[in-house]
C-alpha positions as CSV (number, residue, x, y, z in Angstrom):
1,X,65.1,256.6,-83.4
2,X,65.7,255.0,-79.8
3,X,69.3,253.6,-79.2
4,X,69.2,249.8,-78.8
5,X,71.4,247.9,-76.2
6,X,71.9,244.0,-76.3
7,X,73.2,242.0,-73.6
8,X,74.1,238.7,-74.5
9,X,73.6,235.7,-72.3
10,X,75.5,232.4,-72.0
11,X,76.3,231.5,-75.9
12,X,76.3,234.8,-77.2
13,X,79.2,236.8,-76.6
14,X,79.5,238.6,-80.0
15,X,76.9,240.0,-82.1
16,X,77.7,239.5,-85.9
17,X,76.7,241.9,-88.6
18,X,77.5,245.3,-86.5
19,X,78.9,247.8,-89.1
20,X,81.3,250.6,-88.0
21,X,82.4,248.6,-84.6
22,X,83.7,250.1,-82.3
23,X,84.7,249.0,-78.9
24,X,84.5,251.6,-76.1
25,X,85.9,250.6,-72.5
26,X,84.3,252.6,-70.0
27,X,85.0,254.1,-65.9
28,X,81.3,254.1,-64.2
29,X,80.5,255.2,-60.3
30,X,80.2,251.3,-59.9
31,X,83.2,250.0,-61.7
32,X,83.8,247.7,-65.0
33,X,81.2,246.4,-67.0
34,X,81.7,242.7,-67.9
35,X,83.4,243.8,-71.1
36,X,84.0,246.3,-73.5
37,X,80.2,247.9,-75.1
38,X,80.7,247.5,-78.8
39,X,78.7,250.0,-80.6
40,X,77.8,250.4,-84.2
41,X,74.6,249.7,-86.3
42,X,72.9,246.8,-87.0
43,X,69.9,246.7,-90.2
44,X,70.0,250.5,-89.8
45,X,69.8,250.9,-86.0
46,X,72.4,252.1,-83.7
47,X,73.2,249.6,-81.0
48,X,75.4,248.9,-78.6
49,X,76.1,245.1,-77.6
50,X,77.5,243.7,-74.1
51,X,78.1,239.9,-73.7
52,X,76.9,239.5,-69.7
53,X,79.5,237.0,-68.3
54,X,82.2,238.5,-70.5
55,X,83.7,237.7,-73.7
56,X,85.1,234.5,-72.4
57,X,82.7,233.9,-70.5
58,X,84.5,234.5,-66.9
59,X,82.2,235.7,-64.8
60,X,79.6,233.6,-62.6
61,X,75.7,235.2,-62.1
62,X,76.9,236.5,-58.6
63,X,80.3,238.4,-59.9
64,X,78.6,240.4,-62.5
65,X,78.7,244.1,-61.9
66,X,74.7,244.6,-62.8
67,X,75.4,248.4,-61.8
68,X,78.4,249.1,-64.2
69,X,76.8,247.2,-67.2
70,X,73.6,249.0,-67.1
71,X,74.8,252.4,-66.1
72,X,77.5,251.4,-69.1
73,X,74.7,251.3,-71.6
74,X,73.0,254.9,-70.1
75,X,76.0,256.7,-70.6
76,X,76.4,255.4,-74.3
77,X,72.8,256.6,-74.9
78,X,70.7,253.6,-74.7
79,X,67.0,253.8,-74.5
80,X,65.7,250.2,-74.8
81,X,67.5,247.2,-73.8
82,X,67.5,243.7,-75.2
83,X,68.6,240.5,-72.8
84,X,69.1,237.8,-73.9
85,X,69.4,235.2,-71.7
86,X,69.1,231.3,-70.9
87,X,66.8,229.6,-68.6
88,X,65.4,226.4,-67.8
89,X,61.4,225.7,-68.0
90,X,59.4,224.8,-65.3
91,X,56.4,224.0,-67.0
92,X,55.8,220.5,-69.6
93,X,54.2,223.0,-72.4
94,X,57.7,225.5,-71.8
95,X,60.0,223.3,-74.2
96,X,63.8,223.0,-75.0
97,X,64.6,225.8,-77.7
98,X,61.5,227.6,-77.0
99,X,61.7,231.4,-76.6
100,X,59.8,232.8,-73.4
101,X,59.2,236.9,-73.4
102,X,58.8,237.0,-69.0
103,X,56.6,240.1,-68.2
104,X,57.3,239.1,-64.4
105,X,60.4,238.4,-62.1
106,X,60.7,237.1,-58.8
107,X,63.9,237.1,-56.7
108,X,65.7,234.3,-54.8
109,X,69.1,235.2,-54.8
110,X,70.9,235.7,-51.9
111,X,74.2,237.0,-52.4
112,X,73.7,240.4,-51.4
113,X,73.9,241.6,-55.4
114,X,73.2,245.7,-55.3
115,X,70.2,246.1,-57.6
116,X,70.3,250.0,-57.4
117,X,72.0,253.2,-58.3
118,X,70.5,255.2,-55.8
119,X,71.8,254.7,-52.4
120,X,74.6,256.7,-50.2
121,X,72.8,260.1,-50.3
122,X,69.8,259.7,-52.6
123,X,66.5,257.6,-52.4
124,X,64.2,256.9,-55.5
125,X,61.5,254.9,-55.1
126,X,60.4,253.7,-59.2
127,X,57.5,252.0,-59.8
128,X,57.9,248.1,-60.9
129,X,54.6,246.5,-60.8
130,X,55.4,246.1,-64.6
131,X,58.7,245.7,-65.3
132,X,59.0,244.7,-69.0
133,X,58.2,247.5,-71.9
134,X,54.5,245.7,-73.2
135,X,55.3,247.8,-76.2
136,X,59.0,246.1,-76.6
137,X,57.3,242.1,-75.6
138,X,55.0,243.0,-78.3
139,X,57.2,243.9,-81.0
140,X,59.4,240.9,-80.4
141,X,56.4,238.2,-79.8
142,X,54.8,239.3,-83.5
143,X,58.5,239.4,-85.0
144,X,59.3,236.0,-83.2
145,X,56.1,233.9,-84.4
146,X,56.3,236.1,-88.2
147,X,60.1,233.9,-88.4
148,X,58.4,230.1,-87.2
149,X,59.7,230.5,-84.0
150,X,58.2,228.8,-80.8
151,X,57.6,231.7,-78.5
152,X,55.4,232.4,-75.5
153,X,54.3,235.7,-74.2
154,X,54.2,236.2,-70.6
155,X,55.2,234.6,-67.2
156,X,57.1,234.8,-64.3
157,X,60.7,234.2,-64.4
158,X,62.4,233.3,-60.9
159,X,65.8,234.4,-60.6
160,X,67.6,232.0,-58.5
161,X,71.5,232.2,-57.2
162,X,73.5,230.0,-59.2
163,X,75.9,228.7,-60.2
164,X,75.0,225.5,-59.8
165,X,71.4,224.3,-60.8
166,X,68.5,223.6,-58.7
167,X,68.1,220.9,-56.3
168,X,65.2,218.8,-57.6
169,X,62.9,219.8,-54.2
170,X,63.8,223.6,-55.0
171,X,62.7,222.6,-58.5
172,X,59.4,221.7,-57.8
173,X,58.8,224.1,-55.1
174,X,59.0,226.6,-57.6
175,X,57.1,224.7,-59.7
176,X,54.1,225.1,-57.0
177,X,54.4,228.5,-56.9
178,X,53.5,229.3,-59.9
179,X,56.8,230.1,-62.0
180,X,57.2,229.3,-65.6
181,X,60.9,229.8,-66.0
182,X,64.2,229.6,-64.1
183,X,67.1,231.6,-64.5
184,X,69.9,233.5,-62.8
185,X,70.8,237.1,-64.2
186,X,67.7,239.0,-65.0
187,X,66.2,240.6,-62.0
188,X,68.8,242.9,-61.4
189,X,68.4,243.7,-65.2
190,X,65.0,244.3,-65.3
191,X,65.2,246.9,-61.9
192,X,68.0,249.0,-63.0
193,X,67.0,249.3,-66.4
194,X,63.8,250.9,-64.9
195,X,66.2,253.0,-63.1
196,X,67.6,254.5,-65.8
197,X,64.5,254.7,-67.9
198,X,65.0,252.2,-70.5
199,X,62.2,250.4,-71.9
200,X,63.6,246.4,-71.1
201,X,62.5,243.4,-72.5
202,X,64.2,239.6,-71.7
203,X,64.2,237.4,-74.2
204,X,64.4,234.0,-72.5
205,X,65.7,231.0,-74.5
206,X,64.8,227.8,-73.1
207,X,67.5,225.2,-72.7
208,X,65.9,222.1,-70.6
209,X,63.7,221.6,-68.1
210,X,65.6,221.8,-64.7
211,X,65.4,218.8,-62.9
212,X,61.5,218.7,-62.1
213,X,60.5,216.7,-65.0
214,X,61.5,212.9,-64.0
215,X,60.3,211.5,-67.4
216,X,63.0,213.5,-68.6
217,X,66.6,212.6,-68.2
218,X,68.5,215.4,-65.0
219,X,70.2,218.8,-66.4
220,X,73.7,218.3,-67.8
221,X,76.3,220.6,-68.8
222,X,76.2,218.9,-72.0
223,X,72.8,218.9,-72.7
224,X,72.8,222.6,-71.6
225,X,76.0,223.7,-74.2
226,X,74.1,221.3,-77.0
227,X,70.7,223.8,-77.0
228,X,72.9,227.1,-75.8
229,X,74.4,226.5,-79.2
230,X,71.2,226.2,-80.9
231,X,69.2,228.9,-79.2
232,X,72.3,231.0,-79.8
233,X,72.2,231.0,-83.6
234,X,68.3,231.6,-83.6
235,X,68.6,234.3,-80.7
236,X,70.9,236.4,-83.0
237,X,68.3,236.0,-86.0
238,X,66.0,237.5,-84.0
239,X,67.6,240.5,-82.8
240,X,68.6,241.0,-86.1
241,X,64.8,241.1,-87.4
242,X,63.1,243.2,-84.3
243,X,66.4,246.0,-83.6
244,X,65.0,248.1,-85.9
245,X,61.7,248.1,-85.0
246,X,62.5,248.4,-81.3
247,X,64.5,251.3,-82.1
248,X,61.4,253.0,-83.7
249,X,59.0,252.8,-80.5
250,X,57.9,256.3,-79.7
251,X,58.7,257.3,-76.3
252,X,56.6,255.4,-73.2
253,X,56.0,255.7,-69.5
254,X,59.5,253.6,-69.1
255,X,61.5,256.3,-70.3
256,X,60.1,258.9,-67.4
257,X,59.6,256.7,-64.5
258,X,62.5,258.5,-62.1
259,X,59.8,261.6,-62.6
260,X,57.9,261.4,-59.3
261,X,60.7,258.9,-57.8
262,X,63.0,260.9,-56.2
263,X,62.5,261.5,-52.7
264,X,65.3,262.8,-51.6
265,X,65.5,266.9,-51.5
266,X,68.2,268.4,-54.3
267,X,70.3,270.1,-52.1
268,X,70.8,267.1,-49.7
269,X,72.3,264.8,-52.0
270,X,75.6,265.3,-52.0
271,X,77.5,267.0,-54.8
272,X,79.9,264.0,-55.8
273,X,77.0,262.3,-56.2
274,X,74.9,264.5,-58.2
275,X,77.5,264.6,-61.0
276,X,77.7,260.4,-60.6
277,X,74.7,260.4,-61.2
278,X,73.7,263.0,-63.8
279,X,73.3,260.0,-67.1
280,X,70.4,259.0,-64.4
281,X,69.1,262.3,-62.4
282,X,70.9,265.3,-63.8
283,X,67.6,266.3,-66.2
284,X,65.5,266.4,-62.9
285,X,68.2,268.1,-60.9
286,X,69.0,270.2,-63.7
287,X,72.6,269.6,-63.9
């Protein structure tokens, strides 16, 4: 039975229910996670939750160490990852309090956030043509709709910058490109978890819909915290239903992915480095 990691987006920053909590602080190669992983088991499976922006929520979309969460989870033993995170819709049929499962992710940011471990002596090149587990989207889709829930299955999510929200021009030039929902986290997310050879899934709850939609009133803070509330509460029922399910998927393609990806030769990455690194590489280096 897989390991399952949650990180929780804006609105969820503890998971209840956990037996045996523990918290566990720890020191990666690329610094301090947003918090401390709390580990335990929840309905059976082991897990190991992370709340994204921190406990108090402190941390802005461009301050979060990406590297250190994810690498966090690895060296814990996580083998699928949950995120749960908020967005805005860019489509009329995408609705408030909806739940989108994204199976594609485009990138605007432009902050310079690292969205690799390997760098500074080593080269991978993983394949991401596909960058959500189909076998984890599945499993959550029939476990959403089986509870009522409004869910959809599929689209693009665009990861903009952030903080703020989008202009209303942005808005709809997104809009004609296609994208179905708007957030700010989940890029880096979804490429480093294929890094590490986690299966990944995003579970995208739907809070408004940006500022395109003029028959709609604009995006307010309040409006925002009003369905984050909301969406939080049903989020948490659903992780509860679908963890142990997702931690009985057999072994997929995610979970090998660094097999053919290292380029660079073993005895040119540097040793440091190889011992940074071994959560990640160390099976194919054999260290």
């Amino acid at each position: 039975m897989a390991k399952v990691g949650i990180i929780g987006g804006s609105g969820i920053y503890k998971m209840e229910g956990i037996r045996d909590l523990k918290e566990v602080a720890l020191k990666t190669p690329f610094g301090e996670s947003s918090d401390v992983f709390r580990t335990g088991t929840l309905e059976g499976a082991e897990v190991v939750f992370l709340p994204r922006h921190g406990s108090r929520h402190t941390l802005s979309p461009s301050e979060i160490n990406y590297r250190a969460n994810v690498f966090g989870m690895k060296m814990l033993g996580v083998a699928a990852l949950i995120s749960v995170s908020a967005c805005g819709s860019l489509k009329k049929e995408l609705k408030p309090l909806d739940f989108v499962l994204p199976d594609q992710f485009v990138d605007r940011t432009n902050s310079g956030r690292v969205m690799t471990f390997y760098r500074g002596g080593v080269v991978a090149h993983v394949g991401l043509a596909d960058p959500v587990c189909a076998r984890l989207s599945g499993i959550v889709y029939e476990t959403a709709k089986g509870m009522g829930l409004s869910v959809h299955r599929g689209g693009t999510y665009l990861n903009m910058e952030g903080p703020a929200f989008s202009t209303r021009a942005e808005s709809n030039l997104y809009r004609s490109w296609g994208m179905d929902i708007i957030g700010m986290t989940n890029m880096a997310e979804a490429r480093l978890a294929r890094e590490a050879e986690m299966c990944y899934v995003t579970i995208a709850a739907v809070t408004d819909y940006d500022c395109w939609y003029e028959s709609e009133e604009s995006v307010t803070v309040e409006m925002i915290i009003a369905n984050l509330t909301k969406n939080a509460e049903n989020s948490k029922k659903l992780l509860k239903a679908v963890v142990r399910k997702v931690a009985d998927v057999p072994a997929c393609a995610c979970r090998d992915a660094l097999k053919y990806a290292i380029i660079t030769p073993k005895d040119a990455i540097p040793e440091k480095l190889k011992k940074d690194l071994a959560p990640l590489i160390g099976k194919y280096l054999g260290t």
